[in-house]
Backbone as CSV, one residue per row, in Angstrom:
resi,resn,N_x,N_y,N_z,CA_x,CA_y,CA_z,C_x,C_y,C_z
1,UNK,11.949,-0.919,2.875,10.744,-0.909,2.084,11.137,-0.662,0.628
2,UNK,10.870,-1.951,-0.155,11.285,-1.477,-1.473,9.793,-0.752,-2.300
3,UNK,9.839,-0.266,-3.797,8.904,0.625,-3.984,8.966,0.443,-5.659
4,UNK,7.705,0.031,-6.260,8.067,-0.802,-7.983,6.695,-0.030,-8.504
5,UNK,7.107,0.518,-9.171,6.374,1.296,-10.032,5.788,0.445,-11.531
6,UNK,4.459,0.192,-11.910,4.374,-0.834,-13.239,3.253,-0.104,-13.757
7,UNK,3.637,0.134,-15.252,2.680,1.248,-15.927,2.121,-0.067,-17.217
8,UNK,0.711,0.570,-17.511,0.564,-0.555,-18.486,-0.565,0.666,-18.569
9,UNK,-0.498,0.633,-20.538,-1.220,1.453,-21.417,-1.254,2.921,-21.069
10,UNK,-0.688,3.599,-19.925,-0.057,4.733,-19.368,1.583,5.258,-19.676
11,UNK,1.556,6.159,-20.407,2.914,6.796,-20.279,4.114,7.187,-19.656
12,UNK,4.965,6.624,-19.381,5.459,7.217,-17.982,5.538,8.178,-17.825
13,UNK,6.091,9.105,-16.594,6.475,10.551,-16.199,6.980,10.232,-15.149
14,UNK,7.817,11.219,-14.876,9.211,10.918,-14.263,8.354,11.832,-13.172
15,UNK,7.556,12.934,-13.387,6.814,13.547,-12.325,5.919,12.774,-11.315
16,UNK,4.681,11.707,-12.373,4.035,11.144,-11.749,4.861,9.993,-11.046
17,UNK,6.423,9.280,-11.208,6.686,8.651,-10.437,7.292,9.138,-9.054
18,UNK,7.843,10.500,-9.065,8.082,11.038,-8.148,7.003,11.453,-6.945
19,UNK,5.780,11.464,-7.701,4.411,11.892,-7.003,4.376,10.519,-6.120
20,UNK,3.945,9.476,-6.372,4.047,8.187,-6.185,4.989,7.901,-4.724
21,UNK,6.110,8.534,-5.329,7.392,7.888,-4.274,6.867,8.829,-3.215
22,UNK,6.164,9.994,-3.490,6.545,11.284,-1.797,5.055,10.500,-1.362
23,UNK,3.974,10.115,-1.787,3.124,9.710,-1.237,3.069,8.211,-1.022
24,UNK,3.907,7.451,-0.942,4.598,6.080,-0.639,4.704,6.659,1.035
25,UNK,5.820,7.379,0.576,6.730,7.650,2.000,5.627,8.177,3.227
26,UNK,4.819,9.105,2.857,3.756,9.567,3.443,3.184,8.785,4.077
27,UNK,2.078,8.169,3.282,1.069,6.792,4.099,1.781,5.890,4.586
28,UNK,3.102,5.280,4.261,3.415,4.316,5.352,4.410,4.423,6.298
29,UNK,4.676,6.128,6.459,5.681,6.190,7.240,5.441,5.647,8.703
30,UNK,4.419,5.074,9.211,4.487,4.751,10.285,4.636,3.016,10.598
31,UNK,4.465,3.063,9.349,4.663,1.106,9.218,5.835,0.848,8.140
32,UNK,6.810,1.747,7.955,7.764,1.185,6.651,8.933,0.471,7.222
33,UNK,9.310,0.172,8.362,9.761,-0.700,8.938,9.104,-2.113,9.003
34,UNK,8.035,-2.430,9.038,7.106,-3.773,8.626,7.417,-4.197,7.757
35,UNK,7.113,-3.163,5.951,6.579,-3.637,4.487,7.783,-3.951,4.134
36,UNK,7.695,-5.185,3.349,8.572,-5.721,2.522,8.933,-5.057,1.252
37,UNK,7.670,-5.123,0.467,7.254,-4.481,-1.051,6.066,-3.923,-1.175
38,UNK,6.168,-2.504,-1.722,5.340,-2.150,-2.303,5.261,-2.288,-3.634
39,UNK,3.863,-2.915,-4.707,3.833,-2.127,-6.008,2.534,-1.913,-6.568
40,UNK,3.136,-0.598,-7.015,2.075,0.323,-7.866,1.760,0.026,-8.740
41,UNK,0.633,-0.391,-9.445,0.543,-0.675,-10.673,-0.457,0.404,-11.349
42,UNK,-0.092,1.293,-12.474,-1.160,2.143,-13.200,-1.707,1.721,-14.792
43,UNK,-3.078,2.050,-14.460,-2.840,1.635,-15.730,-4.192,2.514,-16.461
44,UNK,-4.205,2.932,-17.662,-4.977,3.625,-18.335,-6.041,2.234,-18.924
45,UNK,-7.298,2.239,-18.728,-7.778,1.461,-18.926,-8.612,1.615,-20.489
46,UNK,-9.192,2.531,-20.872,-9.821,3.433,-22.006,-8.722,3.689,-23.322
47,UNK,-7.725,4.412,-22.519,-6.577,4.561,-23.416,-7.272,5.939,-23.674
48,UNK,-7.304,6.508,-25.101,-7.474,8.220,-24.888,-8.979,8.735,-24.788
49,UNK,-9.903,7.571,-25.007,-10.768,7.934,-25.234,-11.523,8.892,-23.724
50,UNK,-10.894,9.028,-22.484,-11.284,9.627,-21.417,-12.168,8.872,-20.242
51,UNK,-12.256,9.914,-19.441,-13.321,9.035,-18.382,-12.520,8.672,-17.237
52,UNK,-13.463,8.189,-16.428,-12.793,7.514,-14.873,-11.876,6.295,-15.258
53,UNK,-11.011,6.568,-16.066,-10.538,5.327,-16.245,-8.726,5.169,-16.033
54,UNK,-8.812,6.008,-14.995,-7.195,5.456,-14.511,-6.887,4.842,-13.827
55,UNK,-6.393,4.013,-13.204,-6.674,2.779,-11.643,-5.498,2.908,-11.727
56,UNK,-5.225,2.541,-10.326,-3.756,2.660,-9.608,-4.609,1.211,-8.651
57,UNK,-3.921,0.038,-8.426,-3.877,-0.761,-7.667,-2.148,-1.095,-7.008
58,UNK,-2.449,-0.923,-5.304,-1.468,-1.119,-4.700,-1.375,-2.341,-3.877
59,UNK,-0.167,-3.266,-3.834,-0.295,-4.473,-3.467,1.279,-4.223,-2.968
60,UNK,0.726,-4.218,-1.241,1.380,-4.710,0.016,2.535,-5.303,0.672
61,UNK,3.190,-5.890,0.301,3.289,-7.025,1.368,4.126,-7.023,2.624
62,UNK,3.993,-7.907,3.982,4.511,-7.485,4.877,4.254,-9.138,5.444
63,UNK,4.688,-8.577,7.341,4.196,-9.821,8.169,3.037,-10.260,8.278
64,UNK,1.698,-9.276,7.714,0.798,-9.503,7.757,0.010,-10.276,6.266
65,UNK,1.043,-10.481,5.766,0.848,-11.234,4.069,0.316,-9.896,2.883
66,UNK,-0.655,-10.055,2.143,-0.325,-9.269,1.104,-1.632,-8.488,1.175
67,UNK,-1.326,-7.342,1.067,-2.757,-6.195,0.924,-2.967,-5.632,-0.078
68,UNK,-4.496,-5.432,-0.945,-4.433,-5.268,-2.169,-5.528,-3.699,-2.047
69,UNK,-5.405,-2.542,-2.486,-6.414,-1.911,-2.963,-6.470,-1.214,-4.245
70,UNK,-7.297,-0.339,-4.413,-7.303,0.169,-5.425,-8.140,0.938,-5.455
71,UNK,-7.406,2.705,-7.005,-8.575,3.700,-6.806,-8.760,3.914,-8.356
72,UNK,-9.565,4.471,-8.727,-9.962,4.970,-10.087,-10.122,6.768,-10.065
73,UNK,-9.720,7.364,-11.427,-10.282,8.117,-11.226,-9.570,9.057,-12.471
74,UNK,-9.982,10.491,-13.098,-9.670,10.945,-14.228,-8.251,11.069,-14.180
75,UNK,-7.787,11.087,-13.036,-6.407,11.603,-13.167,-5.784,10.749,-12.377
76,UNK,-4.032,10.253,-13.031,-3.290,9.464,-11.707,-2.879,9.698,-10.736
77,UNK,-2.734,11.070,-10.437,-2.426,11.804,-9.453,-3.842,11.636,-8.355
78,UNK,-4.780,12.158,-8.601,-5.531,11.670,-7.724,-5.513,10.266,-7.108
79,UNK,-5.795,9.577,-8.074,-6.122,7.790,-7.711,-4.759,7.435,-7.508
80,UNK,-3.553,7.886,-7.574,-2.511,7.144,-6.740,-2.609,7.622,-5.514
81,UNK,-2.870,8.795,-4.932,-3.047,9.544,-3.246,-4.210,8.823,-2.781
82,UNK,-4.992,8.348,-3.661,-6.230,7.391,-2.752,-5.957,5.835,-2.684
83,UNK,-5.518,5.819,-3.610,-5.063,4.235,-3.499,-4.079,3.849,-2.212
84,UNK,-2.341,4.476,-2.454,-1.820,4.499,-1.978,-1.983,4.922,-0.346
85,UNK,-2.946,5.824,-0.017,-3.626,6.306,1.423,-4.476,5.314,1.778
86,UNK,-5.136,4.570,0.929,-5.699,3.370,1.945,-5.012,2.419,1.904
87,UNK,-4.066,1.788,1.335,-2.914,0.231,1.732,-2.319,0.809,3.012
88,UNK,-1.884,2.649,3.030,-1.068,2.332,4.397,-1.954,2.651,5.683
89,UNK,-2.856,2.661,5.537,-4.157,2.499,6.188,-4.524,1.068,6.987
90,UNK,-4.791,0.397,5.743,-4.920,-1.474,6.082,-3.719,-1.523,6.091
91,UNK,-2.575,-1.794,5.504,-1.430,-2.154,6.407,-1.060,-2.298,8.036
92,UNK,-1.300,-0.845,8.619,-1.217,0.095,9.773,-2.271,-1.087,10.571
93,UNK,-3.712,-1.171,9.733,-4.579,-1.799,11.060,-4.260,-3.402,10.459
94,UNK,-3.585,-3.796,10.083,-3.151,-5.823,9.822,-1.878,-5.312,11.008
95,UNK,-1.113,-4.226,11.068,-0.128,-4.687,12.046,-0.872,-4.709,13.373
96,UNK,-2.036,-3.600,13.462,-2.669,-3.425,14.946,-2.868,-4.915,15.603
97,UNK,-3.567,-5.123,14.525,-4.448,-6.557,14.949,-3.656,-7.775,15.337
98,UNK,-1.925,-7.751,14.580,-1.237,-8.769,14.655,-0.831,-8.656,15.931
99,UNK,-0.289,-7.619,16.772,0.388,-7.126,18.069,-0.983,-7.546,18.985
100,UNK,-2.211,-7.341,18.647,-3.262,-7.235,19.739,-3.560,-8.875,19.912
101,UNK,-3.414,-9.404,18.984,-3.876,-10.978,18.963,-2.604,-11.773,18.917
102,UNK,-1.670,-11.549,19.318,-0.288,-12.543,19.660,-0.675,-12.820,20.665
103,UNK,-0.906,-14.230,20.573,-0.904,-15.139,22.163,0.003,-14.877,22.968
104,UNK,-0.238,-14.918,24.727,0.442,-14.883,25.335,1.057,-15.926,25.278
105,UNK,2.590,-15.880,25.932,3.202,-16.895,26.598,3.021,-17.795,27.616
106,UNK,3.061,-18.738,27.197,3.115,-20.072,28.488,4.011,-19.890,29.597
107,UNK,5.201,-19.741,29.278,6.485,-19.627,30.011,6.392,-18.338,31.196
108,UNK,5.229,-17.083,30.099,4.931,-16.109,31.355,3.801,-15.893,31.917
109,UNK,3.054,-16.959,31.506,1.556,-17.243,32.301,2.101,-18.201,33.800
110,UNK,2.759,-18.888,33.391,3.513,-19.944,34.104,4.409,-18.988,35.097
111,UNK,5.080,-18.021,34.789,5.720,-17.251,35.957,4.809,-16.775,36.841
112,UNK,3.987,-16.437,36.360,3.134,-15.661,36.911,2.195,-16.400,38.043
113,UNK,1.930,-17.683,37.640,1.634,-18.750,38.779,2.380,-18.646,39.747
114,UNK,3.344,-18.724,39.775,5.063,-18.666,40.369,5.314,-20.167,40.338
């Protein structure tokens, strides 16, 4: 599972990317064998003037093609733990669905006839 951090009109911090990476590992530890790429994108939308205006959009990708969400909110720390907590969320249920809806086999429908 690779993991790409992209800041736009936001400052970096070496804290908030570390925040990022432990809550990466968190939400998809049960699917990080699936994901191809994760990336984070933050971005200050206002700039200083304040407000709900931080978004963190996280975009996916895996066997199940590409998953997009996103959170807002005064702080990046918050809206990356919400963002990031629902992709490995939908991730988790695109793999459910892929395992539950794989057609059976011919070859073992056909055994099974004998």
């Amino acid at each position: 599972m690779k993991l790409e951090i992209r800041w736009k009109g936001a400052r970096r911090s070496e804290a908030l990317s570390q925040h990022v990476h432990d809550r990466a590992r968190c939400a998809f530890r049960p699917s990080a064998d699936q994901v191809r790429l994760i990336v984070v994108r933050l971005e200050d939308m206002n700039g200083p003037k304040g407000g709900v205006d931080k978004r963190c959009a996280v975009e996916v990708v895996g066997p199940f093609g590409v998953r997009i969400t996103e959170a807002r909110d005064v702080d990046f720390y918050v809206a990356a733990g919400r963002a990031l907590e629902m992709a490995g969320r939908s991730a988790l249920r695109a793999l459910d669905r892929r395992v539950e809806h794989e057609p059976t086999s011919i070859r073992t429908f056909s055994r099974e006839l004998g």
